[in-house]
N, C-alpha and C positions, 0 to 999 in steps of 0.2 A: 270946296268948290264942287261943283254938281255940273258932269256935263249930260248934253242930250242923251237918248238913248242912240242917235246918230253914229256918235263918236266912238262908240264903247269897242269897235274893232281896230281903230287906230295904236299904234303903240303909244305909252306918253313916259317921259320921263320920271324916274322913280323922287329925283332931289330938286325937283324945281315942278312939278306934272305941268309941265309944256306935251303937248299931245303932237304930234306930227303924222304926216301920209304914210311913209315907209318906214321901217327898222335902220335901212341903209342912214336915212337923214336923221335918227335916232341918234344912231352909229356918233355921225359925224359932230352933232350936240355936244353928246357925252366927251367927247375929244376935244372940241374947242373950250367949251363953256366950265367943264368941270374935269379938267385935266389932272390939279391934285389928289382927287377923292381915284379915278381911275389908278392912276400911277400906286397909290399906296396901295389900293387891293390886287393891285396884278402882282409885286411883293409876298402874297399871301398865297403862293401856290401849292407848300407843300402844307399839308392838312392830317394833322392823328390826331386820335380818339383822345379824349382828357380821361383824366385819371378818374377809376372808377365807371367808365362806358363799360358797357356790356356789348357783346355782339353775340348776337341771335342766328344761328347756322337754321 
C-alpha cells in the first residue's frame, strides 16, 4: 500500500496500517480492534539479555 506524501505524519497502525489523525485514536484502535496481540505483549515486561549478549560499558 503506497500512501500520499500527505499522510506520512499521521501515525498508522503497525498490524492492520489503518492511518489515523492522532496517537490518542491510534491508542484507542489498538484496544478495541486488536486487544489479543496488545494483552499478550504487555505480559512481556520483564526483559534480560539472552545468553551470550555482550554489554558494551
Amino acid at each position: 500500500m503506497v500512501l500520499p506524501l500527505v499522510d506520512e505524519h499521521k501515525p498508522k497502525c503497525y498490524l492492520c496500517h489503518e492511518g489515523f489523525e492522532t496517537i490518542e485514536k491510534l491508542r484507542e484502535h489498538q484496544n478495541l480492534k486488536h486487544e489479543d496481540f496488545v494483552e499478550s505483549n504487555e505480559k512481556q515486561t520483564t526483559r534480560e539479555p539472552a545468553p551470550g549478549d555482550v554489554t558494551v560499558f
